[in-house]
N, C-alpha and C positions, 0 to 999 in steps of 0.2 A: 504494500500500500504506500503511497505517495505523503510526504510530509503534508501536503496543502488536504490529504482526506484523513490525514491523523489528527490538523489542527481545525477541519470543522467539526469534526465530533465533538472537540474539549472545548472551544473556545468560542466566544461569541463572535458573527460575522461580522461586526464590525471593529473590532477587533484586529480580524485578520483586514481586512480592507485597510484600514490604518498603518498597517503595516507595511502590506506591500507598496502601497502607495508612497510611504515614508522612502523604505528602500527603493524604489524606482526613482523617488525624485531626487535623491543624492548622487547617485549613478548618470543622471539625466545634467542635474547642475556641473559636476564632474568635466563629463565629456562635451557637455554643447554650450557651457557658460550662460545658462540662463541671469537673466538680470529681475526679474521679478522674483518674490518672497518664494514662490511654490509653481512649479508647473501645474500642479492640479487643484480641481477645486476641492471643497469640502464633498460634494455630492457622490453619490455612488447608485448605480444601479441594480439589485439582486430580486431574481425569479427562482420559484421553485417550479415551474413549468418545464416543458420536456421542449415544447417550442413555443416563442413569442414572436408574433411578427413587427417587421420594423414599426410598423404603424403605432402597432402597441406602444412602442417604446418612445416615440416621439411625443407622443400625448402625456 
């Protein structure tokens, strides 16, 4: 099993969300010298659906 399906079992999604995010945006600041506070926003999107169509997600 995969570390990211060992830490949705134990940990709250957002949680991990915050996390990865964290880590991508240091990586991101790193190599492409962002000049703003955070490449990403505060928002995040999560489905427990099998598929959502783009529509959905736009709304």
């Amino acid at each position: 099993m995969s570390v990211v399906g060992t830490m949705i079992r134990t940990h709250a999604t957002v949680i991990i969300i915050q996390q990865v995010k964290g880590d991508t945006s240091w990586n991101l600041r790193d190599k492409l010298e962002f000049s703003l506070p955070s490449p990403w926003t505060r928002t995040y999107f999560l489905s427990s659906a099998d598929e959502v169509s783009g529509q959905t997600i736009e709304e």
